[in-house]
KEMARMAR-980906 format. One record per atom (N, C-alpha, C): residue number from 1; residue in one letter; atom name; y, z negated, x negated. Coordinates in nm, 2 decimals, m for minus. Each point is the difference from the previous one (the first is absolute). Last residue first. Example, Ala and Ser with C-alpha at 12.3 -4.5 7.8 and 13.67 -1.06 7.14 Angstrom:
BEGIN
ATOM     k   r    a       c2       c3       c1
ATOM     2   s    N    m0.22    m0.71    m1.28
ATOM     2   s   CA     0.11     0.00    m0.09
ATOM     2   s    C     0.11    m0.08     0.08
ATOM     1   a    N    m0.57     0.01    m0.03
ATOM     1   a   CA     0.12     0.00     0.09
ATOM     1   a    C     0.12     0.00    m0.09
end
This chain:
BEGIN
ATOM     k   r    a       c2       c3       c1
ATOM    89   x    N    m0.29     0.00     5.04
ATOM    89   x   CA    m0.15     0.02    m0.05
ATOM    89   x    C    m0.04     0.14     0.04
ATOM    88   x    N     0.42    m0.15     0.19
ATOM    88   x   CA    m0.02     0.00    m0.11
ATOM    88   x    C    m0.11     0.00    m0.11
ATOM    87   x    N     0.17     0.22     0.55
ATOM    87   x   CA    m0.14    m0.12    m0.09
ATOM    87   x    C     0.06    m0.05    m0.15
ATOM    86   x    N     0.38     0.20     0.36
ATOM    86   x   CA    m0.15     0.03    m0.02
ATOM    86   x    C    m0.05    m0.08    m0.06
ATOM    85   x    N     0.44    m0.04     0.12
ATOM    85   x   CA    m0.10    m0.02     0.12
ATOM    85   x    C    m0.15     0.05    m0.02
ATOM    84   x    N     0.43     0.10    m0.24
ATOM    84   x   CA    m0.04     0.14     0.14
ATOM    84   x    C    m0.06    m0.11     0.09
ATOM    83   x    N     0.05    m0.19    m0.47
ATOM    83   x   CA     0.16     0.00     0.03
ATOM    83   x    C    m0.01     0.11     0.23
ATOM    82   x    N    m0.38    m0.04    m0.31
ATOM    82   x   CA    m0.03    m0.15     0.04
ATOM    82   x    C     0.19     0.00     0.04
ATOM    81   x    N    m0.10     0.40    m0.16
ATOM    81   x   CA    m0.04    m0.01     0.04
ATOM    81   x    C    m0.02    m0.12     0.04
ATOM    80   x    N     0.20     0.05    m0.36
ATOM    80   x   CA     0.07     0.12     0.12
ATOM    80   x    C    m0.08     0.00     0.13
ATOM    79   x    N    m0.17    m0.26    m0.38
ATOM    79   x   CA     0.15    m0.08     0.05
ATOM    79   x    C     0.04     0.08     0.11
ATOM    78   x    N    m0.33     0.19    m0.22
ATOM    78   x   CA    m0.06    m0.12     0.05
ATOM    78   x    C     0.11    m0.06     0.05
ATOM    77   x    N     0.08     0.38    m0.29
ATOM    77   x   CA    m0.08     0.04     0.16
ATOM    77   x    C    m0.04    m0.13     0.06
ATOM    76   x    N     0.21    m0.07    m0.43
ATOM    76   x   CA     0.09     0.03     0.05
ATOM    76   x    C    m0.04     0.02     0.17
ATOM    75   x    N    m0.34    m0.14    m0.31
ATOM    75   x   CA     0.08    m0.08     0.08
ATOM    75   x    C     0.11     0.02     0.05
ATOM    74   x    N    m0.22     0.33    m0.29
ATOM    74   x   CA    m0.10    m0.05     0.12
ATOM    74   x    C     0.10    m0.12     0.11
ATOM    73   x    N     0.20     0.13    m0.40
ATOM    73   x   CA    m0.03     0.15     0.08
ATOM    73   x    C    m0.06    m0.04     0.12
ATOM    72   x    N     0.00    m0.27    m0.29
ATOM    72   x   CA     0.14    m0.05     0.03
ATOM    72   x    C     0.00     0.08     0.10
ATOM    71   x    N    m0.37    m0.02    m0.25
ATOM    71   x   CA     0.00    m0.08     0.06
ATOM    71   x    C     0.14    m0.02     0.07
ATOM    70   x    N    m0.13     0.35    m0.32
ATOM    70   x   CA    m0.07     0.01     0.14
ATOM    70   x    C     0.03    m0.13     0.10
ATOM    69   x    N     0.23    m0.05    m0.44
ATOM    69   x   CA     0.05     0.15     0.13
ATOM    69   x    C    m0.06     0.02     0.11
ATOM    68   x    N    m0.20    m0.33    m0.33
ATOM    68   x   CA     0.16     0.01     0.05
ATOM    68   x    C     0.02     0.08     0.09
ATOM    67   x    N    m0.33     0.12    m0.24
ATOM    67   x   CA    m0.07    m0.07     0.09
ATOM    67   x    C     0.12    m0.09     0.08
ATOM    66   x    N     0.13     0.26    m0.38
ATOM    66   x   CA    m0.07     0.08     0.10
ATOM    66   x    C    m0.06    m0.13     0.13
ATOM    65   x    N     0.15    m0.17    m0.37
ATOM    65   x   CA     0.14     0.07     0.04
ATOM    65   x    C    m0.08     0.09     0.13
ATOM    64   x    N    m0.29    m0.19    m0.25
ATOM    64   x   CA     0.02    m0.13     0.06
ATOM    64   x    C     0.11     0.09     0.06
ATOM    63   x    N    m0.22     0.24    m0.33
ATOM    63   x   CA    m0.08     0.02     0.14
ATOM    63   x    C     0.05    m0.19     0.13
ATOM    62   x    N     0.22     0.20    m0.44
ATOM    62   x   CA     0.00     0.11     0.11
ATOM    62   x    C    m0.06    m0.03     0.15
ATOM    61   x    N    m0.01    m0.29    m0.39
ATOM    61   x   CA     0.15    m0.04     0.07
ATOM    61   x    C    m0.02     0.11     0.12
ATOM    60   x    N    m0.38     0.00    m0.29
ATOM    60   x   CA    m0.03    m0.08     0.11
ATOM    60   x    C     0.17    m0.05     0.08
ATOM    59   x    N    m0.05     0.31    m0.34
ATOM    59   x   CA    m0.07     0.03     0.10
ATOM    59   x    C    m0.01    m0.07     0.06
ATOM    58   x    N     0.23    m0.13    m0.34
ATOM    58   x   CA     0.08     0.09     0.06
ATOM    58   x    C    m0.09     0.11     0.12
ATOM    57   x    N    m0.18    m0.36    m0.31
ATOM    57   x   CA     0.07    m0.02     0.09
ATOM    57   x    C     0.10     0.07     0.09
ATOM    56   x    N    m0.32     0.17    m0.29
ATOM    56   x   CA    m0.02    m0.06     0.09
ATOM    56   x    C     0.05    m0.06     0.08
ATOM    55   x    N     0.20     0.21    m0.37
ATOM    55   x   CA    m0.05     0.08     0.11
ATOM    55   x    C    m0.13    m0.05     0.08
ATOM    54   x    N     0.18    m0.32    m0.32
ATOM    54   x   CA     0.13     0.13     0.09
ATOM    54   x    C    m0.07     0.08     0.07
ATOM    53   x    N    m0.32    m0.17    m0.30
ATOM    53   x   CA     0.05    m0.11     0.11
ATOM    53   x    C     0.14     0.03     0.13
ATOM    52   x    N    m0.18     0.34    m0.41
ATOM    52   x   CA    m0.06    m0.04     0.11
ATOM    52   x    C     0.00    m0.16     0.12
ATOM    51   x    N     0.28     0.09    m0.41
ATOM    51   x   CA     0.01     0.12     0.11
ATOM    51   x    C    m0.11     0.00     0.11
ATOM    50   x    N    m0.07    m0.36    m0.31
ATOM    50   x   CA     0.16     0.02     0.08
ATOM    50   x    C     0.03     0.07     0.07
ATOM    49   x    N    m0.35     0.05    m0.33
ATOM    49   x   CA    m0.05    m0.09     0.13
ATOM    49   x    C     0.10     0.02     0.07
ATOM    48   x    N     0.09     0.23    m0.35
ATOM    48   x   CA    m0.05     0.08     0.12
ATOM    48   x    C    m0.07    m0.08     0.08
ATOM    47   x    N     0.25    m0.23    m0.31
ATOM    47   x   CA     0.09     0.11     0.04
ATOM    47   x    C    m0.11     0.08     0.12
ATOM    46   x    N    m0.15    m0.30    m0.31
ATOM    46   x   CA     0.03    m0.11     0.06
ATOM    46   x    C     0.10     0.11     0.09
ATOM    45   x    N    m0.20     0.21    m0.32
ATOM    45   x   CA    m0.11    m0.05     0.08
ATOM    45   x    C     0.06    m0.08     0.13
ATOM    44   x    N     0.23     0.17    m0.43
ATOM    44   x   CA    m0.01     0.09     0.14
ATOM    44   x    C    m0.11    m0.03     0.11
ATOM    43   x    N     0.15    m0.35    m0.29
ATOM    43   x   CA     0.11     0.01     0.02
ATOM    43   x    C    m0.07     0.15     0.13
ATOM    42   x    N    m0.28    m0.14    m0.33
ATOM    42   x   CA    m0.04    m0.10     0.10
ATOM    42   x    C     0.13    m0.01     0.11
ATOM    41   x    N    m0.03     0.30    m0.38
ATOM    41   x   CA    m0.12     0.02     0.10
ATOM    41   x    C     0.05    m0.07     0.14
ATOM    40   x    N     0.32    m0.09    m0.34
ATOM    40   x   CA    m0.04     0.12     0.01
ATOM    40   x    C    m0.11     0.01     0.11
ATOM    39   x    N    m0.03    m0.35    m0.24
ATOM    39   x   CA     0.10     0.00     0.09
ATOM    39   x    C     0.03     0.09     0.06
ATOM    38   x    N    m0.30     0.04    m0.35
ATOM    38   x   CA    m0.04    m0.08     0.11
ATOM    38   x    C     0.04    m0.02     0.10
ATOM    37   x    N     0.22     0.19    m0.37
ATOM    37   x   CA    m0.11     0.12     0.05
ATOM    37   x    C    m0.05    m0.06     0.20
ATOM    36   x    N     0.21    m0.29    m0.34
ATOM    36   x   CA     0.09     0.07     0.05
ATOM    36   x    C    m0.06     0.15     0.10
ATOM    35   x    N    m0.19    m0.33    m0.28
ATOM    35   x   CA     0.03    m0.05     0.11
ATOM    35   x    C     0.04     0.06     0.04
ATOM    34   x    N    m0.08     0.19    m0.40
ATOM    34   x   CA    m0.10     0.00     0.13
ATOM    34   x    C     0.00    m0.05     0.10
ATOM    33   x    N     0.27    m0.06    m0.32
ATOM    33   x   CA     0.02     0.17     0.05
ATOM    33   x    C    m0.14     0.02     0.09
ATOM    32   x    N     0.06    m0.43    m0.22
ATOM    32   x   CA     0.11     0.01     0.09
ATOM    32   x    C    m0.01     0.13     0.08
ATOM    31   x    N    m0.32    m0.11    m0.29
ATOM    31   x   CA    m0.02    m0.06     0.09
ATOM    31   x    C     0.11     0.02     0.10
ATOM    30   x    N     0.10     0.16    m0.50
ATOM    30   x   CA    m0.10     0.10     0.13
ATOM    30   x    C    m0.05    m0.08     0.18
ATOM    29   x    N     0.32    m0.26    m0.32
ATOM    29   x   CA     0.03     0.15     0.05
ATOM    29   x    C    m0.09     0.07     0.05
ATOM    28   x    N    m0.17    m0.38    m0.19
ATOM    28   x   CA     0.09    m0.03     0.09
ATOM    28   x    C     0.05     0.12     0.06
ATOM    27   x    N    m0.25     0.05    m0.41
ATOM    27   x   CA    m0.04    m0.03     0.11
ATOM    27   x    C     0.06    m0.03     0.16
ATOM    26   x    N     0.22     0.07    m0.41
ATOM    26   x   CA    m0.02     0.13     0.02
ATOM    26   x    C    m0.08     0.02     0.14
ATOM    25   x    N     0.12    m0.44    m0.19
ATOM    25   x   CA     0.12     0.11     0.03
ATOM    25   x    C    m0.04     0.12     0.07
ATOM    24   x    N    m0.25    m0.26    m0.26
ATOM    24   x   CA    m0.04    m0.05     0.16
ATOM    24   x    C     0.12     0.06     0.04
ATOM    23   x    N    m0.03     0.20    m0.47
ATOM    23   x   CA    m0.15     0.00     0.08
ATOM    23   x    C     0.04    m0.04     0.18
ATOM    22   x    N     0.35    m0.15    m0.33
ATOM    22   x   CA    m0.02     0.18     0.06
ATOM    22   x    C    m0.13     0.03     0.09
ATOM    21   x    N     0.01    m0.46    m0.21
ATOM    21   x   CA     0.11     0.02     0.13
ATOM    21   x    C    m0.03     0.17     0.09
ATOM    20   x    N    m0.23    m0.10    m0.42
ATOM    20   x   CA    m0.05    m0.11     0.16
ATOM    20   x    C     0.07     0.03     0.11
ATOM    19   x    N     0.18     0.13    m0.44
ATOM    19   x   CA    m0.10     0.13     0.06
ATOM    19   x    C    m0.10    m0.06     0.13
ATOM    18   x    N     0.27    m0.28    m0.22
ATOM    18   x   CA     0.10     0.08     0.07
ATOM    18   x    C    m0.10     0.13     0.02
ATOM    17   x    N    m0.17    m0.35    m0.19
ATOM    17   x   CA     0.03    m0.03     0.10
ATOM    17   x    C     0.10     0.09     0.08
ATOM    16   x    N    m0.18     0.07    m0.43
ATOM    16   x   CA    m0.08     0.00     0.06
ATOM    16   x    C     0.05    m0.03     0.17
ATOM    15   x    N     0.30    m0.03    m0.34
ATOM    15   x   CA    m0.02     0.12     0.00
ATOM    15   x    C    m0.11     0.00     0.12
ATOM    14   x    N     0.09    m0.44    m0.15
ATOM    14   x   CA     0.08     0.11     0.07
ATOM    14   x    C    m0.01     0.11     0.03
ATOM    13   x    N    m0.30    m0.19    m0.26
ATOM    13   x   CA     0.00    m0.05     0.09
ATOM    13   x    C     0.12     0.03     0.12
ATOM    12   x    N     0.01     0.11    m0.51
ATOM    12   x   CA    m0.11     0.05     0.12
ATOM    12   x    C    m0.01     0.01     0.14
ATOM    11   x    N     0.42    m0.11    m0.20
ATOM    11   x   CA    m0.10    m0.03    m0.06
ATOM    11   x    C    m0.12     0.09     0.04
ATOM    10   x    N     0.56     0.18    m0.07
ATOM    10   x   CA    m0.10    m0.09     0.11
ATOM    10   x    C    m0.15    m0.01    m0.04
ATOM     9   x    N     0.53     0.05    m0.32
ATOM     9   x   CA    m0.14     0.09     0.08
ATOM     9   x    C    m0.11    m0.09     0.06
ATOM     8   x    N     0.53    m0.05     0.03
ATOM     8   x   CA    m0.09    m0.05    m0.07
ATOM     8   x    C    m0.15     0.07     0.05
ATOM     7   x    N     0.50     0.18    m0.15
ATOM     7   x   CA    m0.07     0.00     0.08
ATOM     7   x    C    m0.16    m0.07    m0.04
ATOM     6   x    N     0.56     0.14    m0.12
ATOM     6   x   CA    m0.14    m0.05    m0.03
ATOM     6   x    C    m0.04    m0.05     0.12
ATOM     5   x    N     0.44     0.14    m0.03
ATOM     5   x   CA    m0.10     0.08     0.02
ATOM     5   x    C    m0.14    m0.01    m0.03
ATOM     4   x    N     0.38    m0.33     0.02
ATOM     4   x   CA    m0.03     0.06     0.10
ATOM     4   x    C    m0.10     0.14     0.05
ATOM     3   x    N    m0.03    m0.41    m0.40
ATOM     3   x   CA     0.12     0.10     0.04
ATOM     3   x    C    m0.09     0.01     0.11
ATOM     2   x    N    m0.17    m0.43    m0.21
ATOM     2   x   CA    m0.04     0.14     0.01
ATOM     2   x    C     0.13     0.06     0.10
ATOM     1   x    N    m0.05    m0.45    m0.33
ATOM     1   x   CA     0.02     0.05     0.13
ATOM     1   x    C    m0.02     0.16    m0.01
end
């Protein structure tokens, strides 16, 4: 039986495989830091489409709220008038 401080030295083949591991280890990690880059991009990309969708929509809220007003503005004089006996058209 072997004590607790002995240590069984590893074959070739082991050795080999654990430098297989480090190697796709190493691989893995960079693919990651590049995903990450990726995401990154594809994160401020997905951000200034956005801002520009907001501020489209927030032109076209302007131009419905406006077109509102003329229309309420306008039918307020329509009712005041069809209320005197005048035309409504």
């Amino acid at each position: 039986m072997r004590s607790g401080r002995e240590r069984a030295v590893p074959s070739r083949g082991a050795a080999r495989m654990r430098r297989v591991l480090a190697v796709a280890g190493c691989g893995v990690l960079s693919v990651g830091v590049s995903a990450c880059e990726s995401t990154e991009q594809e994160s401020a990309k997905i951000a200034r489409e956005g801002q520009q969708i907001v501020a489209a929509e927030a032109a076209h809220a302007r131009k419905v709220a406006h077109a509102r007003h003329q229309h309420r503005h306008h039918s307020r004089g329509s009712a005041a008038r069809r209320a005197k006996g005048g035309s409504g058209s």
